[in-house]
N, CA and C atoms as an extended XYZ file, in Angstrom:
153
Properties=species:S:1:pos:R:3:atomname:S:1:resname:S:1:resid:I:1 pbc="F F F"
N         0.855       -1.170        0.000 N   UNK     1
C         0.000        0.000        0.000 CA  UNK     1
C         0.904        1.236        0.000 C   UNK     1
N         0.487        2.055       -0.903 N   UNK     2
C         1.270        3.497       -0.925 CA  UNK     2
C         0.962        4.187        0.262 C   UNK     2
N         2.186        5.186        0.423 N   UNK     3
C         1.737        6.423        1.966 CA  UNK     3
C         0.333        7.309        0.919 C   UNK     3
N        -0.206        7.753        0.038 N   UNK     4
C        -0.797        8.054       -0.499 CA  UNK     4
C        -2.026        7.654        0.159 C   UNK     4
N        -2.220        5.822       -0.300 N   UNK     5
C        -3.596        4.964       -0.086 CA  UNK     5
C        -3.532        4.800        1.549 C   UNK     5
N        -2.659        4.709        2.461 N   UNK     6
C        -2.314        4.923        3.685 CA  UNK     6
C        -3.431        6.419        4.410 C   UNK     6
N        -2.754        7.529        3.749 N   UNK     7
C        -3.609        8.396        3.961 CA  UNK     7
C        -5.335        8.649        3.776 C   UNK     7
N        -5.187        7.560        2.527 N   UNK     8
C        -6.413        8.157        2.022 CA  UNK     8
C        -7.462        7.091        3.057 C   UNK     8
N        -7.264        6.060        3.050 N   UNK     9
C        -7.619        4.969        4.548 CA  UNK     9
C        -7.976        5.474        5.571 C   UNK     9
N        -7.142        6.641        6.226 N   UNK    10
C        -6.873        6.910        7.545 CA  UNK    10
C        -7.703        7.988        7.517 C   UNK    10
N        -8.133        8.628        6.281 N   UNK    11
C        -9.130        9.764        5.912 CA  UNK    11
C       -10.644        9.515        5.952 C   UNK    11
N       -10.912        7.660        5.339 N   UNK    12
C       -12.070        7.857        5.220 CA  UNK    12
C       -12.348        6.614        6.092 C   UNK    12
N       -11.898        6.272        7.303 N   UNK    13
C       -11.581        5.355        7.988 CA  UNK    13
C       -12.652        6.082        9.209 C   UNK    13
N       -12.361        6.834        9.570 N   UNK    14
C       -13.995        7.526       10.723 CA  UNK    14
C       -14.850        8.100       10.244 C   UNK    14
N       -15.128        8.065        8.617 N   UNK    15
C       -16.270        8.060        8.258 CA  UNK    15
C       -16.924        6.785        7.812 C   UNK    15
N       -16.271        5.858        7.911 N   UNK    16
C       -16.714        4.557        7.444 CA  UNK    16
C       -17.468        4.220        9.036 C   UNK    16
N       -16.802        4.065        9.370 N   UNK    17
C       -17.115        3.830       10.864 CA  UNK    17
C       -18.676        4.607       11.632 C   UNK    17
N       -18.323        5.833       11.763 N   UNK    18
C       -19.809        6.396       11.714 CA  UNK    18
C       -20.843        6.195       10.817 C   UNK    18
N       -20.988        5.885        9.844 N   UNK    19
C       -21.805        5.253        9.026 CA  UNK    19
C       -22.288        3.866        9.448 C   UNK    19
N       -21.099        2.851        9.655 N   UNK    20
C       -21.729        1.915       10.330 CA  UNK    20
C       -22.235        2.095       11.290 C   UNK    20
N       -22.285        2.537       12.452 N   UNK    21
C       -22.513        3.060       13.410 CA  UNK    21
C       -23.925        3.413       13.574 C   UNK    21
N       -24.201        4.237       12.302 N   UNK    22
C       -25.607        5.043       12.406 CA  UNK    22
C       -26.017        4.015       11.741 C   UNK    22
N       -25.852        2.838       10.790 N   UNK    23
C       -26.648        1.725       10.401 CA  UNK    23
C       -27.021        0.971       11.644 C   UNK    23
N       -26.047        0.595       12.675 N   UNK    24
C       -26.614       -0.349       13.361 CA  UNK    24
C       -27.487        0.684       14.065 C   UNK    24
N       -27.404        1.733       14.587 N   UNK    25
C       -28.351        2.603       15.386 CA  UNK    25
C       -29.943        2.714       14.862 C   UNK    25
N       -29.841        2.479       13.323 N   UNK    26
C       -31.276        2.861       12.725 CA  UNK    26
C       -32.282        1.566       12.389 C   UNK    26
N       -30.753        0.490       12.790 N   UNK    27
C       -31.617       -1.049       12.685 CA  UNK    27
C       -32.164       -1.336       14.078 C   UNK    27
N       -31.497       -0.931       14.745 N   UNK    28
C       -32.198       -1.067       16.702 CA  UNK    28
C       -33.405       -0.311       16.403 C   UNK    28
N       -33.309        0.962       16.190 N   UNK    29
C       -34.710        1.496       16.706 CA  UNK    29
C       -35.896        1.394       15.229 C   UNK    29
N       -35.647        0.823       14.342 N   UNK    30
C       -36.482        0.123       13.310 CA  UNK    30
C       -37.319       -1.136       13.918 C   UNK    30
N       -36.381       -2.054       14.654 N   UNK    31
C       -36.403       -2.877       15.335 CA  UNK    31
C       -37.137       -3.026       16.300 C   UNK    31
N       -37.494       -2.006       17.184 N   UNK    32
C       -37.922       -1.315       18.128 CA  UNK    32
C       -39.367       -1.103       17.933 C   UNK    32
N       -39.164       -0.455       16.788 N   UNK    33
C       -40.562        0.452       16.276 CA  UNK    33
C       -41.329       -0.755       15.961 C   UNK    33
N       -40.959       -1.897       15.091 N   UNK    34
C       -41.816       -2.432       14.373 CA  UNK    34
C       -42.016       -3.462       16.076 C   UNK    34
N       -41.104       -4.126       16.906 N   UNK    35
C       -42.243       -4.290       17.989 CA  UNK    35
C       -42.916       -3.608       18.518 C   UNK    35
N       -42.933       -2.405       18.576 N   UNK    36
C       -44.224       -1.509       19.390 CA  UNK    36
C       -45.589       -1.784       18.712 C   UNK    36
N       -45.569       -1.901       17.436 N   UNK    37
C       -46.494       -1.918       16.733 CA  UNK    37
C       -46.623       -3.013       16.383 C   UNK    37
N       -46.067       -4.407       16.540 N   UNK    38
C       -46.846       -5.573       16.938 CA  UNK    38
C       -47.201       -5.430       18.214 C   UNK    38
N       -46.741       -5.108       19.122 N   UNK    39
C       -48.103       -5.340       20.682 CA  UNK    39
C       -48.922       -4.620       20.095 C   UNK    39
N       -48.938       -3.265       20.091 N   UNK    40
C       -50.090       -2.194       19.557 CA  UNK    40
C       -51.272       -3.567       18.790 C   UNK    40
N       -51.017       -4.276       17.966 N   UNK    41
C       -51.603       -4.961       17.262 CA  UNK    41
C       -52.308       -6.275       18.301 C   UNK    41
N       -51.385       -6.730       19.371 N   UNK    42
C       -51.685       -7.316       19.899 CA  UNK    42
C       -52.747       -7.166       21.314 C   UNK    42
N       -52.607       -5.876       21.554 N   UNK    43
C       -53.318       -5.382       22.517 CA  UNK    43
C       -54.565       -5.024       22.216 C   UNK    43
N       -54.824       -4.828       20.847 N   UNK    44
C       -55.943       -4.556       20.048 CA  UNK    44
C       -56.638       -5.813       20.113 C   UNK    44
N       -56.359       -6.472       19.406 N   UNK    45
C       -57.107       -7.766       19.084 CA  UNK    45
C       -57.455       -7.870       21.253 C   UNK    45
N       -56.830       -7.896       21.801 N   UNK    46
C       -57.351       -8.956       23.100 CA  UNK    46
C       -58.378       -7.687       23.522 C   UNK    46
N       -58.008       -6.053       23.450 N   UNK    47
C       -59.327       -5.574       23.631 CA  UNK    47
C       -60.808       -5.492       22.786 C   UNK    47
N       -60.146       -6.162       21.938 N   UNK    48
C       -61.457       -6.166       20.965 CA  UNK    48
C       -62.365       -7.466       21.438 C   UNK    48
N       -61.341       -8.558       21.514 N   UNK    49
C       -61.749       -9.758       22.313 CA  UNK    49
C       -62.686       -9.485       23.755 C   UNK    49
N       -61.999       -8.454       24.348 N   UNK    50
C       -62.793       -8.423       25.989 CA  UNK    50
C       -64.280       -7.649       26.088 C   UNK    50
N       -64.698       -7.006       24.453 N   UNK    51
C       -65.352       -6.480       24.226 CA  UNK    51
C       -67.170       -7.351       24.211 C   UNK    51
């Protein structure tokens, strides 16, 4: 590897990183969201049931 490609690594090396970063962050709370809104779904049906 050249000091060139060295640099250029070390340049885009904490932006790679924050990117992953904010991927795994947006898969947790995707993750998150879509269980809220299965109970939401589930809490429905059993009050509709108690109805």
């Amino acid at each position: 590897m050249t000091e060139e490609q060295e640099a250029e690594l070390a340049a885009l090396k904490p932006k790679a990183q924050r990117t992953q970063k904010t991927k795994e962050k947006n898969a947790k709370y995707y993750q998150e969201l879509r269980a809220a809104v299965d109970r939401v779904v589930v809490l429905e049906e059993l009050a509709g049931r108690g109805s």
